[in-house]
Rosetta silent file (secondary structure, phi, psi, omega in degrees, C-alpha in Angstrom):
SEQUENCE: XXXXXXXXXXXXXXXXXXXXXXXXXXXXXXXXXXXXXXXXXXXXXXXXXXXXXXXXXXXXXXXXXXXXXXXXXXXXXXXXXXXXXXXXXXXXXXXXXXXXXXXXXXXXXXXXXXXXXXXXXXXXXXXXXXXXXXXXXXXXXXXXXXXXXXXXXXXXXXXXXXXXXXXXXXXXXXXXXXXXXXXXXXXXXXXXXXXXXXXXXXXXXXXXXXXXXXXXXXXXXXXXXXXXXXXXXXXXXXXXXXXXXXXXXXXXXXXXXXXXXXXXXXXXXX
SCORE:     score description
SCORE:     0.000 S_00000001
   1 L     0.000  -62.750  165.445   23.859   32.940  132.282 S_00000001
   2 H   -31.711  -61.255  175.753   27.076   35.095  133.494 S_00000001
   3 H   -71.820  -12.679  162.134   28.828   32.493  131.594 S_00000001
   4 H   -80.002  -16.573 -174.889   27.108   32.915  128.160 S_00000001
   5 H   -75.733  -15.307 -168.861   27.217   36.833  128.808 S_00000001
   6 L  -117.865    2.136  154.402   31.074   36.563  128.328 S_00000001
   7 L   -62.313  -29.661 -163.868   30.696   34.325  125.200 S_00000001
   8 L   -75.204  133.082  157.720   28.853   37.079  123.513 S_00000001
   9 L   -83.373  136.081 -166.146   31.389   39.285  121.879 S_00000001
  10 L   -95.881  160.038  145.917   30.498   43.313  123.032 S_00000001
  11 L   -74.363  142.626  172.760   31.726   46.177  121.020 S_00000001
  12 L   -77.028  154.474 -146.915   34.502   47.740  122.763 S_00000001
  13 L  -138.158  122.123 -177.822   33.833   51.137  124.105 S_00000001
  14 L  -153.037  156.477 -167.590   36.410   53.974  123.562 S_00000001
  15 L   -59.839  153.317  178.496   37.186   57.077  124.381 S_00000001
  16 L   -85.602  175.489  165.346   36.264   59.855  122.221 S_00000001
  17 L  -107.600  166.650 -171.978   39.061   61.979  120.949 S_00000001
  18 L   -56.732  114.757  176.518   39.313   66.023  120.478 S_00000001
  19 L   -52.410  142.409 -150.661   36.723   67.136  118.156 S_00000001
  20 L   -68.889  -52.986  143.147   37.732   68.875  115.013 S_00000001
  21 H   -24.512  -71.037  179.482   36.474   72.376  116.430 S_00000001
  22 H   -86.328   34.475 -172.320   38.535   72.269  119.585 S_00000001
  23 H   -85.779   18.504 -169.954   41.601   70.895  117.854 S_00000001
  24 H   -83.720  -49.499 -176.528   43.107   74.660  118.678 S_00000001
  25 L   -91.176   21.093  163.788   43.028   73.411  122.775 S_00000001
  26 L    68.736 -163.221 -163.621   45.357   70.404  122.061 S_00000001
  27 L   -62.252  177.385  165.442   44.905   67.002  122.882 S_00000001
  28 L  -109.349  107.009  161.015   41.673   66.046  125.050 S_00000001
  29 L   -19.188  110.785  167.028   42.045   65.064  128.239 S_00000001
  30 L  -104.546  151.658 -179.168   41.622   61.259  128.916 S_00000001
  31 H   -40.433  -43.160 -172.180   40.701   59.498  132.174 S_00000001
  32 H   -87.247   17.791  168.243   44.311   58.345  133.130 S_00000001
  33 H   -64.117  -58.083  164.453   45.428   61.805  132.464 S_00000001
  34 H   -43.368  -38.037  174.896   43.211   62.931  135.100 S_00000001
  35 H   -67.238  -50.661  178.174   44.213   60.561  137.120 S_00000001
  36 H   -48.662  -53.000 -169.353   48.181   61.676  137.217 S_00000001
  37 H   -87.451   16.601  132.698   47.349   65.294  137.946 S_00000001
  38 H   -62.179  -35.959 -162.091   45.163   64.689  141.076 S_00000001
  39 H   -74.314  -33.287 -176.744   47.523   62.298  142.226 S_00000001
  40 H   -60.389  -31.389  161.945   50.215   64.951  141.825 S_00000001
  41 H   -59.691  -66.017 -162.878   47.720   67.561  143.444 S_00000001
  42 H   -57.269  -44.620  165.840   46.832   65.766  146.023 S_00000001
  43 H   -51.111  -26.534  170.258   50.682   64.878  146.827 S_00000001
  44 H  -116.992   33.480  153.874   51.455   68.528  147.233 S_00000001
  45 H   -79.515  -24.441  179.976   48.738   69.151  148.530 S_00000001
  46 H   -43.550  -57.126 -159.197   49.444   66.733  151.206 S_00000001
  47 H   -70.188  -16.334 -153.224   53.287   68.104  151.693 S_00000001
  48 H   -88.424  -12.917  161.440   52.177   71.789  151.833 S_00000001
  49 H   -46.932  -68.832 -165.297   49.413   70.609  154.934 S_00000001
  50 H   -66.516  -56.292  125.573   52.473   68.629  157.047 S_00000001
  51 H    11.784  -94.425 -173.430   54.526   72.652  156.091 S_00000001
  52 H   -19.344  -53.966 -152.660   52.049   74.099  157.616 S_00000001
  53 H   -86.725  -46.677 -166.250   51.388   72.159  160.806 S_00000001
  54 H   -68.254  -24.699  154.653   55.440   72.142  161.290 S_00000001
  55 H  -113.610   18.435  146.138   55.101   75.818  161.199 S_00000001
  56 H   -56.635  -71.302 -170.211   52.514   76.562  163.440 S_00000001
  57 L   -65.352   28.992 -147.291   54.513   74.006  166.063 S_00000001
  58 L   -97.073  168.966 -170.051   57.883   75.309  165.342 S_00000001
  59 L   -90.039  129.712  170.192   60.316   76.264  168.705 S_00000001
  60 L   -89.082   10.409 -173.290   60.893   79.750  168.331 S_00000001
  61 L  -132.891   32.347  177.528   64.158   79.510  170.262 S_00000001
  62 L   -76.686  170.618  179.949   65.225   76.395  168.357 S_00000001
  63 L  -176.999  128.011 -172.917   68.993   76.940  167.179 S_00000001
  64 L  -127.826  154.756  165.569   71.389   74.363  165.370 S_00000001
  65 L   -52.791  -43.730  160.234   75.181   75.529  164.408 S_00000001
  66 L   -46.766  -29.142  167.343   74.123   75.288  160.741 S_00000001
  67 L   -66.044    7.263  177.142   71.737   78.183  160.518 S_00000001
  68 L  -106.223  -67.863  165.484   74.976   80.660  160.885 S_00000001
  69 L   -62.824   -9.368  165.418   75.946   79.395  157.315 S_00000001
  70 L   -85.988  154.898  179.370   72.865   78.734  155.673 S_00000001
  71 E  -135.111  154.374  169.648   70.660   81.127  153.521 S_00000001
  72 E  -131.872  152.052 -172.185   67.520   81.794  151.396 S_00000001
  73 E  -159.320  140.167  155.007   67.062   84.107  148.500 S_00000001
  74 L    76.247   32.311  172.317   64.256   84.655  146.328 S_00000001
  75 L   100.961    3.005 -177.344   61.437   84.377  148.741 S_00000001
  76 L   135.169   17.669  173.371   62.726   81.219  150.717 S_00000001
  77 E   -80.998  127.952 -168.262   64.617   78.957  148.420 S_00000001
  78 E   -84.211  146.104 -170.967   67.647   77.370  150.791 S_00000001
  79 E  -149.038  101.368 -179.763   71.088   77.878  149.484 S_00000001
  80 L  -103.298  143.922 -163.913   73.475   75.516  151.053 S_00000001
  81 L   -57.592  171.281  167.954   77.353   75.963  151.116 S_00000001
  82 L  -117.135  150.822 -161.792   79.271   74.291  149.295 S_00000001
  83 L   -52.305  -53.915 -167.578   82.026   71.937  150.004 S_00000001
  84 L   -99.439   16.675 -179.188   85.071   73.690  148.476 S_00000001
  85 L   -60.466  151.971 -178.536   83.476   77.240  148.657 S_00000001
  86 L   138.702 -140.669 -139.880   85.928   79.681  150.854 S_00000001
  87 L  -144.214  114.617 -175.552   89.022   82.152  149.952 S_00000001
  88 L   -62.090  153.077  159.864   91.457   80.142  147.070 S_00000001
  89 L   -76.707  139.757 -168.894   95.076   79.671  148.198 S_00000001
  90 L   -85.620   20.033  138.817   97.511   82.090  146.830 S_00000001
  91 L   -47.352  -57.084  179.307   99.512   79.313  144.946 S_00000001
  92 L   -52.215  -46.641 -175.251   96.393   78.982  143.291 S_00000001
  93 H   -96.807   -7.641  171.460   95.368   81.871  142.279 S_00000001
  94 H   -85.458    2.034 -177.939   99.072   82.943  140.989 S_00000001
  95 H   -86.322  -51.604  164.050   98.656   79.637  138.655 S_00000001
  96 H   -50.549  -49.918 -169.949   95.356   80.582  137.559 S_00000001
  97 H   -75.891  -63.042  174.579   96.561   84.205  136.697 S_00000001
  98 H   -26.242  -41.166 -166.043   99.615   82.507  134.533 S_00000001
  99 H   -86.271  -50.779  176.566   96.867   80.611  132.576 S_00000001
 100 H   -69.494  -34.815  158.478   94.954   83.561  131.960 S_00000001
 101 H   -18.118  -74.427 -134.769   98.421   85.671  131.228 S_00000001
 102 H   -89.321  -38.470 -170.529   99.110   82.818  128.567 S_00000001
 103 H   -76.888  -98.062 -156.590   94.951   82.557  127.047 S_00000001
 104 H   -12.460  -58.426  160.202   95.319   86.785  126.649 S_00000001
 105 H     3.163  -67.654 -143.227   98.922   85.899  124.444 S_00000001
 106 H   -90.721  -12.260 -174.691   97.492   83.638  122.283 S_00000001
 107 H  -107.852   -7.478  159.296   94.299   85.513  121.439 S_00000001
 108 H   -68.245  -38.133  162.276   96.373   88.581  121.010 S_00000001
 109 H   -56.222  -37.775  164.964   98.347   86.802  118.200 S_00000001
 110 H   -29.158  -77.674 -140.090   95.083   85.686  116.988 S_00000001
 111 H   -86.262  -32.853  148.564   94.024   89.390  116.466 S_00000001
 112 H   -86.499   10.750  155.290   97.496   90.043  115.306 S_00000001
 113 H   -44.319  -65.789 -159.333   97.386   87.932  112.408 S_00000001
 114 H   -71.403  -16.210 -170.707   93.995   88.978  110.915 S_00000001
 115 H   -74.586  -30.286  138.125   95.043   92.751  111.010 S_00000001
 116 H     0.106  -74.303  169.945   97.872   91.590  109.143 S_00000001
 117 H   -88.710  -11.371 -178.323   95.670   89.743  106.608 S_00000001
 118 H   -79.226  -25.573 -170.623   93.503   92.496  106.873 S_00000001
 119 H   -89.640  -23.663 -179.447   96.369   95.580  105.706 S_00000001
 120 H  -102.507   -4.637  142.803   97.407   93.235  102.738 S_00000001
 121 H   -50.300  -94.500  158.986   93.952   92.662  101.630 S_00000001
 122 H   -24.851  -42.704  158.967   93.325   96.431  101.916 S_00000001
 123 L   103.369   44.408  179.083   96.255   97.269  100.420 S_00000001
 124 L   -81.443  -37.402 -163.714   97.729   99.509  103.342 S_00000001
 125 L   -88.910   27.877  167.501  100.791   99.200  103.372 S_00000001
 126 L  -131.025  115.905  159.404  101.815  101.165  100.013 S_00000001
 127 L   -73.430  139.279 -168.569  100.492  104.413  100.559 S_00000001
 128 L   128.726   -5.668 -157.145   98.791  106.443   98.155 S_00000001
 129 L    45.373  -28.559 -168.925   95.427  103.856   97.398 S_00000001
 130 L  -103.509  137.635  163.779   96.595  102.825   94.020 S_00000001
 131 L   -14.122  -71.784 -174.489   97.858   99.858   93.529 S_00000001
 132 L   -89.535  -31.596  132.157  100.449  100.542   90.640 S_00000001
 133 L   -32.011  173.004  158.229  101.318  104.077   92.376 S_00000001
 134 L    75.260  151.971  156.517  102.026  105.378   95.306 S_00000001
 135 L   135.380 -170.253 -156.678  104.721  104.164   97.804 S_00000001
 136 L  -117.600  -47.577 -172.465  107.819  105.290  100.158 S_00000001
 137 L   -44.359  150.806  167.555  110.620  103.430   97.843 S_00000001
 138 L  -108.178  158.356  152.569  113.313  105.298   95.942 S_00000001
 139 L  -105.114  122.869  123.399  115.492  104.281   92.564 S_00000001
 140 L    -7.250   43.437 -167.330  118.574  105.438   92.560 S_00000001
 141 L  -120.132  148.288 -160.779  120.625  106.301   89.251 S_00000001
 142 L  -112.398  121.576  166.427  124.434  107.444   89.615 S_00000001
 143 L   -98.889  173.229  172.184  125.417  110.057   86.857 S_00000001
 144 L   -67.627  -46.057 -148.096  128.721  111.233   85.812 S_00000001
 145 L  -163.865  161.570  166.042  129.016  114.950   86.933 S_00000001
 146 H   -20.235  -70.089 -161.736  126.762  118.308   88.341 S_00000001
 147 H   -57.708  -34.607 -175.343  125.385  119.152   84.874 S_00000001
 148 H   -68.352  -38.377  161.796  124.183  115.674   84.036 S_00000001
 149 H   -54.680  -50.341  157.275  122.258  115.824   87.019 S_00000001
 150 H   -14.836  -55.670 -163.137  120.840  118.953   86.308 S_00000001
 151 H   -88.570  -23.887  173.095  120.078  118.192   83.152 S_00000001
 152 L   -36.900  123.534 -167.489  118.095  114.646   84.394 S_00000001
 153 L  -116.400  166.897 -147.142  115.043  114.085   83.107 S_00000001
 154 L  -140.760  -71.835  115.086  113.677  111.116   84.694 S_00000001
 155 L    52.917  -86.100  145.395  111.307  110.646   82.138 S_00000001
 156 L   -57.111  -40.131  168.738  113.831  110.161   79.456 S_00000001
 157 L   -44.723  -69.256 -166.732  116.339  108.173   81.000 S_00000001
 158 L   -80.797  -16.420  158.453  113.315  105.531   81.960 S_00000001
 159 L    84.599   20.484  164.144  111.668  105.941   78.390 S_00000001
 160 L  -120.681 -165.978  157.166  108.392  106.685   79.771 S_00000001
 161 L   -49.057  137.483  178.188  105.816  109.268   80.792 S_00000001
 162 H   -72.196  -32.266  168.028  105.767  111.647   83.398 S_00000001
 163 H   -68.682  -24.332 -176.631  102.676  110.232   84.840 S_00000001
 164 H   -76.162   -3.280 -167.045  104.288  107.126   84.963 S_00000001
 165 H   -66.215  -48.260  168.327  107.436  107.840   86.382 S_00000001
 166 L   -56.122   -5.730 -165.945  106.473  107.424   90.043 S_00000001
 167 L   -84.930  143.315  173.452  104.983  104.335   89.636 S_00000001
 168 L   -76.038  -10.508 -160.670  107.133  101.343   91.549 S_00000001
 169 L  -174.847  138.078 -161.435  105.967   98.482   89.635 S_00000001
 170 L    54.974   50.397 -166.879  104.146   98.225   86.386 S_00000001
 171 L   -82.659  137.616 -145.367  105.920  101.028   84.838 S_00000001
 172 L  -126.686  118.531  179.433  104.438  101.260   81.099 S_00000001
 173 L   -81.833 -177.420  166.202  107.427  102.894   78.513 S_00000001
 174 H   -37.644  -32.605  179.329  106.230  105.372   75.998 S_00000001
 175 H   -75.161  -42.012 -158.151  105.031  103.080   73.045 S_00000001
 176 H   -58.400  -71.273 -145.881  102.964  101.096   75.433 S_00000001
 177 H   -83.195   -4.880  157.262  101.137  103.658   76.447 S_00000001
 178 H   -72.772  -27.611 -176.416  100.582  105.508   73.061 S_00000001
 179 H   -77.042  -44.084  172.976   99.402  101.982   71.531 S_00000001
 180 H   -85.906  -23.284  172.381   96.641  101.636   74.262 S_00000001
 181 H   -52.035  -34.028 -176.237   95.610  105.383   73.944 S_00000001
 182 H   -61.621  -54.955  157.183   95.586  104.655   70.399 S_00000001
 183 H   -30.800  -51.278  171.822   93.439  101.532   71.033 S_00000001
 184 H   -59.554  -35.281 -175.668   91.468  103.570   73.572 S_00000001
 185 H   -84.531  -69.855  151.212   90.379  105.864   70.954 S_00000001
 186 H    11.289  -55.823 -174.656   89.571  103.036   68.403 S_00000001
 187 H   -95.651  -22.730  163.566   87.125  101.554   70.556 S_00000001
 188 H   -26.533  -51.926 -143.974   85.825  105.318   71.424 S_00000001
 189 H   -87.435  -85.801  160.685   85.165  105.846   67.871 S_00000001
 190 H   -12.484  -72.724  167.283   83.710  102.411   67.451 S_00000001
 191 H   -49.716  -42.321  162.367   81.552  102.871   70.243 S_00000001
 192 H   -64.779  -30.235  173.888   80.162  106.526   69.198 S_00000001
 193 H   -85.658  -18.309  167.111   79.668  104.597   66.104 S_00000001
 194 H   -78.887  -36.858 -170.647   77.399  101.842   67.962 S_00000001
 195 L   -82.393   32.273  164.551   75.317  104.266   70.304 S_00000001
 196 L   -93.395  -15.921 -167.488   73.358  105.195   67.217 S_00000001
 197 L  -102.568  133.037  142.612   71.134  102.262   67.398 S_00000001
 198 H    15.595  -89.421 -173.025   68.318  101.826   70.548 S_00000001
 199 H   -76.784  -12.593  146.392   69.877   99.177   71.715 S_00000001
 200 H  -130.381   36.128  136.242   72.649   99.642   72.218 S_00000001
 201 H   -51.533  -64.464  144.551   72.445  102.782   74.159 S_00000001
 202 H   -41.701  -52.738  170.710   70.499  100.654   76.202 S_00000001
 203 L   -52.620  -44.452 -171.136   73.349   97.999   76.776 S_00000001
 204 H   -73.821  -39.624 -178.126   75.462  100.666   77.185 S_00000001
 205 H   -96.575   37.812  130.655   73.599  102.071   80.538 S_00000001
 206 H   -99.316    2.722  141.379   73.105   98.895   82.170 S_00000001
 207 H   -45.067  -79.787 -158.728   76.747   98.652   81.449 S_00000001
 208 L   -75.281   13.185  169.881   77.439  101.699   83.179 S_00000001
 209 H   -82.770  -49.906 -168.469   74.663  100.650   85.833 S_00000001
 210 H   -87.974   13.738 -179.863   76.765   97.553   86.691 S_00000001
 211 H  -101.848  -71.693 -161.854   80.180   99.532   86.562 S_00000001
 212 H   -47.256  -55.986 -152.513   78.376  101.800   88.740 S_00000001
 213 H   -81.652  -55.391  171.996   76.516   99.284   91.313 S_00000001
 214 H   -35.439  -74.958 -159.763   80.271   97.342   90.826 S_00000001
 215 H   -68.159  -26.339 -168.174   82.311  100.181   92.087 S_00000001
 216 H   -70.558  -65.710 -162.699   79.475  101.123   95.161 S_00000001
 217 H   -47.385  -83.245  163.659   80.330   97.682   96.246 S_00000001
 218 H     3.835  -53.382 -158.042   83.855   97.962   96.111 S_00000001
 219 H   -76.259  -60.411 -167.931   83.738  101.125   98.122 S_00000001
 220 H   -60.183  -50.790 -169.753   81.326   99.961  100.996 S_00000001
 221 H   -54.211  -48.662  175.563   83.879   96.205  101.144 S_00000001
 222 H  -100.913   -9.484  150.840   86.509   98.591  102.210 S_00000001
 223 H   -62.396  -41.259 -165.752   84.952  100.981  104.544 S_00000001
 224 H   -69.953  -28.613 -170.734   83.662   98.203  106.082 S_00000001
 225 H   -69.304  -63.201  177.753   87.036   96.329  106.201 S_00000001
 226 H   -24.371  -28.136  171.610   88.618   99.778  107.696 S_00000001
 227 H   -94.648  -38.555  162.608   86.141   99.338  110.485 S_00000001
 228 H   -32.773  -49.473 -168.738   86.823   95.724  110.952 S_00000001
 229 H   -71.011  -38.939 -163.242   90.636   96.819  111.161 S_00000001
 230 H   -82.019  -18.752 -179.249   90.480   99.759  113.368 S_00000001
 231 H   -73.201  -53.608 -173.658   88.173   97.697  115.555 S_00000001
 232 H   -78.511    0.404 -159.125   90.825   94.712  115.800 S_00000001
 233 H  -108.571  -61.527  150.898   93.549   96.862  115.933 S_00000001
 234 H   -29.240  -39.688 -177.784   91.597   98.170  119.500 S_00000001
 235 H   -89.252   14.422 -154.827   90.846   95.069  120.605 S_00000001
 236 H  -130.675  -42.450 -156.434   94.941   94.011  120.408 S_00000001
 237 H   -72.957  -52.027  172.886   95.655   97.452  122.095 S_00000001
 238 H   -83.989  -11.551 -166.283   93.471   96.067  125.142 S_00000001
 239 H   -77.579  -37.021 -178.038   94.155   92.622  124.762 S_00000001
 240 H   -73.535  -27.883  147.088   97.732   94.134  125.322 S_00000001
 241 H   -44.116  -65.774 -153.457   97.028   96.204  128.484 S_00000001
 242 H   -66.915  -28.374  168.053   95.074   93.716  130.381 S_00000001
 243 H   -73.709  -37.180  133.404   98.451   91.256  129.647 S_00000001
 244 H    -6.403  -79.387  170.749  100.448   94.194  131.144 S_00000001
 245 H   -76.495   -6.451 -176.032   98.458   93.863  134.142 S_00000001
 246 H   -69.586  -65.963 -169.266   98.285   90.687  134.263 S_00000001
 247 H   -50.051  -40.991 -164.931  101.930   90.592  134.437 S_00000001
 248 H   -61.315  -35.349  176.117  102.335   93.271  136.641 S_00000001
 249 H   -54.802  -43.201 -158.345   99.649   91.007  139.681 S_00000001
 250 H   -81.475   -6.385 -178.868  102.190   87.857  139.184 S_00000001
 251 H  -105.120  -17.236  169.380  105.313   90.239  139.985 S_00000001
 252 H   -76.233  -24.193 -164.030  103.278   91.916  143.176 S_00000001
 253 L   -61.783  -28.516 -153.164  102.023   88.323  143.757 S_00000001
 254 L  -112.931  158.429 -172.282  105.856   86.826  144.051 S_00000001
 255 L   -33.466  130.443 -172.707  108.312   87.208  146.706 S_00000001
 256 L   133.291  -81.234 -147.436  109.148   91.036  147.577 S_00000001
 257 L   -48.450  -41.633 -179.215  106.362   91.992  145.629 S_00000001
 258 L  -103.061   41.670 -153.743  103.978   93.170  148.108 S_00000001
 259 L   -85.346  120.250  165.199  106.068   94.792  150.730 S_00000001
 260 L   -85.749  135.839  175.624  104.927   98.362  152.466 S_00000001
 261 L   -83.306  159.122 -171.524  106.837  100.847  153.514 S_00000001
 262 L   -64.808  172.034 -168.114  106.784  101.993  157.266 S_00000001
 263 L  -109.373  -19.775 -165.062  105.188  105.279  157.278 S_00000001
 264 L  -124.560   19.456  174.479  107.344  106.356  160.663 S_00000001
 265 L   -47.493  166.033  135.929  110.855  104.407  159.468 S_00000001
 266 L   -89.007  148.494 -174.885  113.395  106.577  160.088 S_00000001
 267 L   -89.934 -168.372  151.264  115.484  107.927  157.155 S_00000001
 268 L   -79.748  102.001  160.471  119.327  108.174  157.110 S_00000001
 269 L   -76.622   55.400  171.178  120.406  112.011  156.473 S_00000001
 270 L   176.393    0.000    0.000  124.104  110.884  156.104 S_00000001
C-alpha cells in the first residue's frame, strides 16, 4: 500500500503569499525566513551568555602590556592602534607641506583665470559701464601754434557730435547720426500712426513687457556676476595668504630656521 500511495499524484501544497490588504507590511514571512532569524538569535544569543559568564569570572588584577595602548569609545567599542600611527618624520612632513604649497598655486591660478574671464565678460575693465563710452585712453592731435589750440574744437576737427566725442571706438560722424535720428523719427511717426488700432497697442506693451522683463534680466546676470567676482577675487586673496604661510613653515622648517635666542646671552656694548 505505501507503494501505491506514492503512485498517486498529490496536489502540492504551498505557501500562501501576503494578502492584498497587508501588502502595506511587505513581503510575508515564510518558514525558511524564520528559520535564519532564530538561528541568528539564538547565535547571539549564545555569544552574549559565554560575555557574560567571562565577566562574572574575570581576574580583577589581570594586566597584559597591551591595555596601556588600547581604548574604547562610544560605550565599549575597542579601538586598536594602528601600525603606522605615531608623530610623522620631519622630512615628511616638509614634503607634504611642498605638495600642499604647490595644490594652493595651482588652484590660485584656477581662481585667477575665471576673474579674468569674469572682468571681460562684465565689461570692467573700461570704466564708465558703456560699452562704446567711457575709458582712461587719450587721442592726441598736434596743432600748429597757441591760438589754434585755443581755438580747438574737438568736435569739428573729428566731424562729429559733442556727445560723441569721448567715445573710444564706434565714433559715429555727423551725417550718421542725423540719418538715424532722421530714421528714428520715421519710425516714431509710423508708429504713432499704428497705435491707433487695438492691436497694436496691444503688441506694443508686450513689446515693452519683454524689453522690460529683457532688461530685469540683464541687470540681475550682472549683480549676480559682481558677486561671483568679488567672491573669487576673496577666495584668491586667501588662497594667497595661506601660500604665504605655507612658505613661510618650509623656511622655519629648513636649516637655521628654527633657532632661539638665549634669553641671558650676553650682548657686546663695543
Amino acid at each position: 500500500m505505501s507503494s501505491m500511495r506514492n503512485a498517486v499524484q498529490r496536489r502540492n501544497h504551498k505557501e500562501r503569499s501576503q494578502p492584498s490588504s497587508r501588502q502595506k507590511y511587505g513581503l510575508l514571512e515564510k518558514k525558511k525566513d524564520y528559520v535564519l532569524r532564530a538561528r541568528d538569535f539564538n547565535t547571539k544569543k549564545a555569544k552574549l551568555k559565554i560575555l557574560r559568564q567571562k565577566a562574572t569570572q574575570r581576574n580583577p588584577d589581570e594586566f597584559y602590556f597591551a591595555m596601556i595602548n588600547s581604548r574604547t569609545r562610544d560605550g565599549g567599542i575597542h579601538v586598536a592602534p594602528r601600525q603606522d600611527e605615531g608623530p610623522l618624520s620631519h622630512d615628511v612632513v616638509k614634503l607634504l607641506k611642498t605638495q600642499d604649497a604647490g595644490y594652493v598655486r595651482l588652484q590660485s591660478a584656477v581662481e585667477r583665470k575665471k576673474i579674468e574671464k569674469l572682468e571681460e565678460r562684465l565689461v570692467l575693465k573700461d570704466k564708465g559701464g558703456d560699452a562704446g563710452a567711457g575709458g582712461v585712453g587719450k587721442h592726441v592731435v598736434f596743432v600748429d601754434g597757441e591760438e589754434e589750440a585755443r581755438g580747438f574744437r574737438p568736435e569739428i576737427y573729428f566731424g562729429t557730435t559733442k556727445e560723441m566725442v569721448e567715445r573710444r571706438f564706434n565714433r559715429m560722424r555727423k551725417e550718421q547720426v542725423e540719418e538715424i535720428e532722421a530714421k528714428k523719427r520715421a519710425a516714431e511717426e509710423g508708429l504713432r500712426k499704428r497705435r491707433k488700432s487695438v492691436r497694436n497697442i496691444e503688441a506694443e506693451k508686450a513689446r515693452r513687457k519683454e524689453e522690460a522683463l529683457a532688461k530685469r534680466k540683464l541687470r540681475k546676470a550682472r549683480e549676480g556676476g559682481g558677486r561671483e567676482l568679488e567672491a573669487r577675487k576673496h577666495r584668491e586673496a586667501e588662497l594667497k595668504q595661506a601660500e604665504r604661510e605655507m612658505e613661510l613653515q618650509r623656511a622655519r622648517m629648513g636649516k637655521g630656521g628654527m633657532v632661539k635666542k638665549n634669553k641671558w646671552a650676553r650682548v657686546r656694548k663695543r
